[in-house]
C-alpha positions, 0 to 999 in steps of 0.5 A, a space after each residue: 500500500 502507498 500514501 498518494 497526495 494531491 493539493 487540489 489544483 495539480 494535474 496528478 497524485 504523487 507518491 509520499 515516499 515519507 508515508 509509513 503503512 502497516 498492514 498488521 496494525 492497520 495504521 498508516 503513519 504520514 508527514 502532513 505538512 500541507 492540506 490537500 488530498 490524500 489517497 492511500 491505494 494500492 501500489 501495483 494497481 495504481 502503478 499498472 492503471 498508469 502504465 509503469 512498471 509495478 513488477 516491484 510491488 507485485 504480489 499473489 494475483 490468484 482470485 480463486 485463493 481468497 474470498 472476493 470482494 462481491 462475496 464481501 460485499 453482496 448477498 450471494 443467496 444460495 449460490 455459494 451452496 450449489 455452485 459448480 465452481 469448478 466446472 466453471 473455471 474449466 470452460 469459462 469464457 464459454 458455457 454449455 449450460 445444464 443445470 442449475 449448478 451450473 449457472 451457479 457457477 456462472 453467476 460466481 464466476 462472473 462476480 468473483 473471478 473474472 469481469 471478461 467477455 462471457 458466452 453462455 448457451 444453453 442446453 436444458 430448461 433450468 428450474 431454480 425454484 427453491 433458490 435464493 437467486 442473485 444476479 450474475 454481472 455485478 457492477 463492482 466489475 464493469 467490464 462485463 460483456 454478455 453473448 447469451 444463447 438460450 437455444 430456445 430453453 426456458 429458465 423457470 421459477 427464478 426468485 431474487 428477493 435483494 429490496 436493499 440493492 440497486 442494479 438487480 436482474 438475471 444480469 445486475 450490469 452489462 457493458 455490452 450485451 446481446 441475447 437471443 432465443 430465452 425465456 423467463 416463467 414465473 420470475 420474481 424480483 425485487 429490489 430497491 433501484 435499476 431492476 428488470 427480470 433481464 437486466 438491471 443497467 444496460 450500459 452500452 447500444 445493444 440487442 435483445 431478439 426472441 427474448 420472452 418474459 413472464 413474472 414479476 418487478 417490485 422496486 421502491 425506486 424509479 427506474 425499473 421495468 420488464 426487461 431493464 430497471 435502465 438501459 442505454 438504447 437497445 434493439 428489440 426484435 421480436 421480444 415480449 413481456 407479460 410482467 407486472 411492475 409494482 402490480 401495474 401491466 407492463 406494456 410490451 408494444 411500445 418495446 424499442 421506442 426510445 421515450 419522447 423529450 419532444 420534437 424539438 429539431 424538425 429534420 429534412 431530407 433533399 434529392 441527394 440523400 442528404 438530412 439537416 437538422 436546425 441548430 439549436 443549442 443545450 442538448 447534451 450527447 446529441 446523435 443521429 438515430 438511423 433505421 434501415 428496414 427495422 434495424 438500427 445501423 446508425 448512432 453517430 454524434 450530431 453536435 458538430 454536424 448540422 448536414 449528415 450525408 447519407 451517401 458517405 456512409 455504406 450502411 445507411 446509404 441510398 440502398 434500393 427497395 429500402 425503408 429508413 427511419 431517422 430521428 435526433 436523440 439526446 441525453 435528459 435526465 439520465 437517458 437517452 430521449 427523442 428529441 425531433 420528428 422522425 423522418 421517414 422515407 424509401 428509396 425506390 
């Protein structure tokens, strides 16, 4: 452990080489000769995050060696009692899953040991009635990326009960996500925030196709919903809920509709496939939202670009018998919304 210190007006932190840190006693013993930031951390990450050498303060790096912090922190429910961590640690980053054990097993793995680019199929229905389930994907790592299969399978009886926690669902948080061909029955959960029966924050631009629920979301907070208490803009083909949130119906036909600020921007397009947009100033992250025969194919920052010119960019491009959907989207009040009319055309 080092002793970092920062005056408050400097670029970076530096080192205390004074500082005197005693892991046994838990003390730390320091020279204060000025006010301003201090920081003790841990000197191989912090000497690693910046890219210098920390081969000095190296040490054992082994996770599966010690209790992790998610088990620290977190209620684990049963799965520390049925997990298949071994089969887990053998075939990661890649699942075949048959059994509740075994995606007890990846629940730990991926909150325990590793925060990595995971791909789960799934080979079986799973029934985890009696469980007391938790969410893999916990966000003390955020590097979770999740490539879901479920191979048209069925998980039944999922029960999470953590009225504590925020960021709670099948997955507690994505970075990126893409699922497929799955479905939920009977699901239960409830949870203080950022809670869904698929997932509790969606980070990234992502894709949910075939993806059935049924179930239930009890939150005390505001953001929570069927698939996702928060997500980022996601791509819904072919997706259906039948949930009740807080004991109201959710409503599975507005799926995919990015919420509505306003129309605020009025777009247009001319003969040569160009659109405009009006220069109007305080939107924060503004972006061009474009659909390509019901896919998205587009989502590109509009701040510096009053005129985009469709024709420079391959995907969007005037492609025959093709229907396009173009709107402006901004971030307010914690997501991305709407902010202009859409425009809608096709190229004959």
């Amino acid at each position: 452990m080092i002793v970092l210190y920062n005056q408050g007006d400097a670029a970076s932190y530096c080192e205390i080489a004074q500082a005197e840190v005693d892991t046994t006693a838990n003390t730390v013993t320091l020279p204060v000769a000025q006010e301003g930031i201090y920081l003790l951390a841990d000197a191989y990450t912090w000497y690693s995050a910046w890219g210098h050498d920390a081969s000095a303060y190296a040490y054992e790096t082994d996770k599966t060696a010690y209790h992790s912090d998610w088990e620290h922190e977190c209620d684990p429910g049963d799965i520390l009692e049925i997990a298949d961590i071994d089969w887990a640690i053998a075939q990661a980053p890649v699942f075949y899953i048959e059994t509740p054990e075994q995606i007890a097993g990846v629940v730990y793995y991926s909150n325990a040991l590793a925060d990595t680019d995971l791909t789960l199929y799934f080979v079986n229905d799973l029934d985890l009635s009696g469980y007391s389930w938790v969410p893999m994907g916990w966000r003390g790592a955020e590097n979770h990326t999740f490539h879901i299969d479920g191979m048209g399978h069925e998980i039944a009886n999922m029960t999470i009960n953590l009225p504590d926690e925020i960021e709670i669902g099948f997955i507690a948080y994505a970075k990126n996500l893409e699922a497929s061909d799955l479905s939920f029955t009977n699901a239960s959960v409830t949870e203080k925030n950022d809670v869904g029966i698929f997932c509790g924050v969606d980070y990234s631009s992502d894709s949910l196709s075939q993806i059935s629920l049924q179930g239930s979301v009890q939150s005390s907070g505001t953001d929570c919903g069927a698939f996702f208490g928060d997500e980022n803009r996601i791509q819904y083909t072919d997706c259906q809920a039948d949930v009740l949130i807080n004991g109201e119906p959710f409503d599975d036909s507005t799926l995919g509709e990015m919420e509505v600020a306003g129309e605020f921007f009025t777009l247009t397009l001319d003969d040569a496939y160009c659109i405009t947009r009006d220069e109007i100033e305080g939107y924060d992250n503004l972006t061009w939202v474009i659909y390509h025969d019901g896919a998205c194919v587009l989502q590109r920052n509009a701040e510096n670009e009053t005129i985009l010119d469709t024709t420079s960019i391959g995907i969007v491009s005037a492609h025959s018998d093709s229907a396009y959907c173009v709107y402006l989207s901004a971030f307010i009040d914690g997501s991305y919304q709407r902010v202009s009319s859409k425009l809608e055309y096709t190229v004959p």
